[in-house]
NULUMNU-162100 format. One record per residue (C-alpha): x, y, z; residue number from 1. Coordinates in nm, 3 decimals, padded with zeros to 5 digits. Example, Ala and Ser with C-alpha at 12.3 -4.5 7.8 and 13.67 -1.06 7.14 Angstrom:
<atoms>
atom c1: 01.230	c2: -00.450	c3: 00.780	num: 1;
atom c1: 01.367	c2: -00.106	c3: 00.714	num: 2;
</atoms>
This chain:
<atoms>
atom c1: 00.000	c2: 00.000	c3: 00.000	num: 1;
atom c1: 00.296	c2: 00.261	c3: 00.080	num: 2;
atom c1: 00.399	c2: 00.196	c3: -00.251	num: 3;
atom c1: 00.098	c2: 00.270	c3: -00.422	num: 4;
atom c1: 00.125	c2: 00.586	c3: -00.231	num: 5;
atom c1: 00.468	c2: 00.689	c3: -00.349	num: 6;
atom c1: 00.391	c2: 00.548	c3: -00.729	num: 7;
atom c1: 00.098	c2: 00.828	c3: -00.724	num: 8;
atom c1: 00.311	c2: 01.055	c3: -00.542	num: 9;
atom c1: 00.567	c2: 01.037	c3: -00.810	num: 10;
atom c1: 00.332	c2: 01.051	c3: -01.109	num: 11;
atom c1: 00.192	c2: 01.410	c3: -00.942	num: 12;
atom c1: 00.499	c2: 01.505	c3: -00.916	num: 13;
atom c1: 00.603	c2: 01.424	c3: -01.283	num: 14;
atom c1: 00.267	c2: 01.556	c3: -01.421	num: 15;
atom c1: 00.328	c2: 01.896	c3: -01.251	num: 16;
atom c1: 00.635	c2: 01.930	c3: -01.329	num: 17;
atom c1: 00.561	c2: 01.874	c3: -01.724	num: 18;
atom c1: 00.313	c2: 02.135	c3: -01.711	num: 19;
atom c1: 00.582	c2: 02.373	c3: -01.604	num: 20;
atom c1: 00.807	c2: 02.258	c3: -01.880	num: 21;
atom c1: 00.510	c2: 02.347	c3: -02.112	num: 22;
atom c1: 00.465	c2: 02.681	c3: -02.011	num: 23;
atom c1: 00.836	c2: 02.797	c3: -02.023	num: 24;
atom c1: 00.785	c2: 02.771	c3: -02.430	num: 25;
atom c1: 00.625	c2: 03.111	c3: -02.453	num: 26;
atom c1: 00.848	c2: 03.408	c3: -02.559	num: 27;
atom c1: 00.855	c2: 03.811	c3: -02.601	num: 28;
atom c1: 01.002	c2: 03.789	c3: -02.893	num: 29;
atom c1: 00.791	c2: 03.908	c3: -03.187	num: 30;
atom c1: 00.842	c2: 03.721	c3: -03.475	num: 31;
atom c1: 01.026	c2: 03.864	c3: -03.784	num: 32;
atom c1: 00.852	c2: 04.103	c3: -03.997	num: 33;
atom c1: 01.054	c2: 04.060	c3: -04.240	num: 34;
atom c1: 00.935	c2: 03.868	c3: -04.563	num: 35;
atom c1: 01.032	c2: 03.688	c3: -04.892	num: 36;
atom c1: 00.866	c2: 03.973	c3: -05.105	num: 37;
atom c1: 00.738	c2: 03.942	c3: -05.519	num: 38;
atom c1: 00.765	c2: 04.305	c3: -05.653	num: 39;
atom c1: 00.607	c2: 04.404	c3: -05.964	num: 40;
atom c1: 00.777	c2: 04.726	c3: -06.231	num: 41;
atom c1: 00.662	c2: 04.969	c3: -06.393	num: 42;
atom c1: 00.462	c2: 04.876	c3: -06.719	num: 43;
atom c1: 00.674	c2: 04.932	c3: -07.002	num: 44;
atom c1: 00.658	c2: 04.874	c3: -07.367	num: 45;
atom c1: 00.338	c2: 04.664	c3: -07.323	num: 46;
atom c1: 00.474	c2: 04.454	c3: -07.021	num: 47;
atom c1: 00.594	c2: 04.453	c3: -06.689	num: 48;
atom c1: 00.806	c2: 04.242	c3: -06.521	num: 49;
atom c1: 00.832	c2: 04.071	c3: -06.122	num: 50;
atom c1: 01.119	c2: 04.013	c3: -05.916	num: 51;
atom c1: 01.174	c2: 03.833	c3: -05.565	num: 52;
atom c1: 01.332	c2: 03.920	c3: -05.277	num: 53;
atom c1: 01.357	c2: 03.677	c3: -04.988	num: 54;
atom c1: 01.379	c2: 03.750	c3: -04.610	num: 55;
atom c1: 01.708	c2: 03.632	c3: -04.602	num: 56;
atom c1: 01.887	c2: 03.861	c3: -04.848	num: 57;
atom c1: 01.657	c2: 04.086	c3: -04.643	num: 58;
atom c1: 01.783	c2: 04.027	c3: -04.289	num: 59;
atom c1: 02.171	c2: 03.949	c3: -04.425	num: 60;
atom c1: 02.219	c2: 04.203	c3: -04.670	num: 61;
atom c1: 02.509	c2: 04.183	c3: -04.970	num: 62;
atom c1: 02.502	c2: 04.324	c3: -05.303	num: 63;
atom c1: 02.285	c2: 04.122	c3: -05.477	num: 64;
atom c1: 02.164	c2: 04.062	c3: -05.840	num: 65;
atom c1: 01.846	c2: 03.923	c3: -05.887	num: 66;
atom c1: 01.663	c2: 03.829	c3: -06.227	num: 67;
atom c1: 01.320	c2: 03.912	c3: -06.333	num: 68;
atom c1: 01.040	c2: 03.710	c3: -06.468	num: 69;
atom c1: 01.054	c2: 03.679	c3: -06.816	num: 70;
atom c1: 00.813	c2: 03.868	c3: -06.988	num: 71;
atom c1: 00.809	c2: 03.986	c3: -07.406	num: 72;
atom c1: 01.009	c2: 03.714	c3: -07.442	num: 73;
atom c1: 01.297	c2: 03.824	c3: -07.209	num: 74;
atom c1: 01.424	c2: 03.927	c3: -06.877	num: 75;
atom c1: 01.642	c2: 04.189	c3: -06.683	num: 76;
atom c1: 01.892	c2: 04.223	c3: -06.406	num: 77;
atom c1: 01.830	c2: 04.437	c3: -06.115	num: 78;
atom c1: 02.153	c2: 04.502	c3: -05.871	num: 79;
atom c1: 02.040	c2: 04.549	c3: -05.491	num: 80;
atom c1: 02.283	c2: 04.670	c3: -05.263	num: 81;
atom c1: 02.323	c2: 04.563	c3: -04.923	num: 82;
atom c1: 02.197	c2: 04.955	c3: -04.808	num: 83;
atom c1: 01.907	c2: 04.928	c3: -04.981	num: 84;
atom c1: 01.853	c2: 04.548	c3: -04.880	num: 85;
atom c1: 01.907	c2: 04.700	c3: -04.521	num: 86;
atom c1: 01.669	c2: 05.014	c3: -04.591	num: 87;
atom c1: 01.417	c2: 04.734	c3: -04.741	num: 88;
atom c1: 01.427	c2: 04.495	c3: -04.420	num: 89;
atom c1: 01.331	c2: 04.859	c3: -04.174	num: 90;
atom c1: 01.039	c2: 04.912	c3: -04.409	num: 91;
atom c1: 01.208	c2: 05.182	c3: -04.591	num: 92;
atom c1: 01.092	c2: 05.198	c3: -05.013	num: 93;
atom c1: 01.380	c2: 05.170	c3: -05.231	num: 94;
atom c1: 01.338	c2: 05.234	c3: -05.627	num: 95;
atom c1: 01.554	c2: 05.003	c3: -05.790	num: 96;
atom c1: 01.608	c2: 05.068	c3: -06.167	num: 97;
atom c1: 01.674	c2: 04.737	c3: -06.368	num: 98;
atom c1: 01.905	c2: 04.706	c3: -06.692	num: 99;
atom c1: 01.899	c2: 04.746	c3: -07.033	num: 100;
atom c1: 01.702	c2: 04.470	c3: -07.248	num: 101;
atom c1: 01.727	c2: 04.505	c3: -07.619	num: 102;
atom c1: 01.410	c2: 04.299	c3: -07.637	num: 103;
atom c1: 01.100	c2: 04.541	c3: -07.755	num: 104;
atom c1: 01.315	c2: 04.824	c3: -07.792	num: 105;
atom c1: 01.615	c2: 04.927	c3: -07.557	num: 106;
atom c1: 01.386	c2: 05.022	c3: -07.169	num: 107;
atom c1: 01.475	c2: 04.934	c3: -06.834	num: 108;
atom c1: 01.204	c2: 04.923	c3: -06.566	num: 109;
atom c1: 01.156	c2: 05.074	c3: -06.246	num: 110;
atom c1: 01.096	c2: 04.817	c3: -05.923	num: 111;
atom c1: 00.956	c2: 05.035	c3: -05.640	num: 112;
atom c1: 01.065	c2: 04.767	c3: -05.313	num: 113;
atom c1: 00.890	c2: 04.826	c3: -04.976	num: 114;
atom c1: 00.868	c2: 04.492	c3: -04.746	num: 115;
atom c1: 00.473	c2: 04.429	c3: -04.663	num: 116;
atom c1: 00.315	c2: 04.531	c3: -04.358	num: 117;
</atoms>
């Protein structure tokens, strides 16, 4: 009989102490704001094109060059630097003008980046 006592004892003990456990999960941390973000440009020459930024690049910023969709048949570059990946990631807009494409007649496109809120 004693040690049916303990054995329930025990299991209280184990019970109450998992329920602690449980509750030391929560956190006041926010989560990131920071997102993997599609960006469309300005319409030019009958078509516009996307590009995509990821959190990452946001939140560990280096020059980067990215690639458009391809639209009309082709695509452009558009060089990031780490500043503006940095202004990008605080919620600062960045215009971002891409390069030259032959393709449809010589344009670039503008790519007005802002993460979303």
């Amino acid at each position: 009989m004693h040690h049916l006592k303990y054995a329930a004892t025990v299991a209280a003990l184990a019970l109450i102490g998992a329920l602690g456990v449980a509750g030391c999960g929560s956190s006041t941390t926010s989560p990131s704001t920071i997102a993997d973000i599609s960006v469309p440009s300005t319409f030019v020459n009958g078509h516009s094109h996307t590009v995509n930024i990821s959190a990452s690049d946001q939140m560990h910023p280096a020059d980067q060059v990215y690639t458009t969709s391809n639209a009309a048949g082709h695509t452009h570059t558009l060089v990031v630097t780490a500043k503006q990946l940095t202004s990008i990631a605080t919620g600062e807009s960045v215009t971002v003008t891409s390069g030259v494409s032959a393709m449809t007649g010589n344009h670039t496109h503008d790519f007005i980046i802002q993460t979303k809120k």
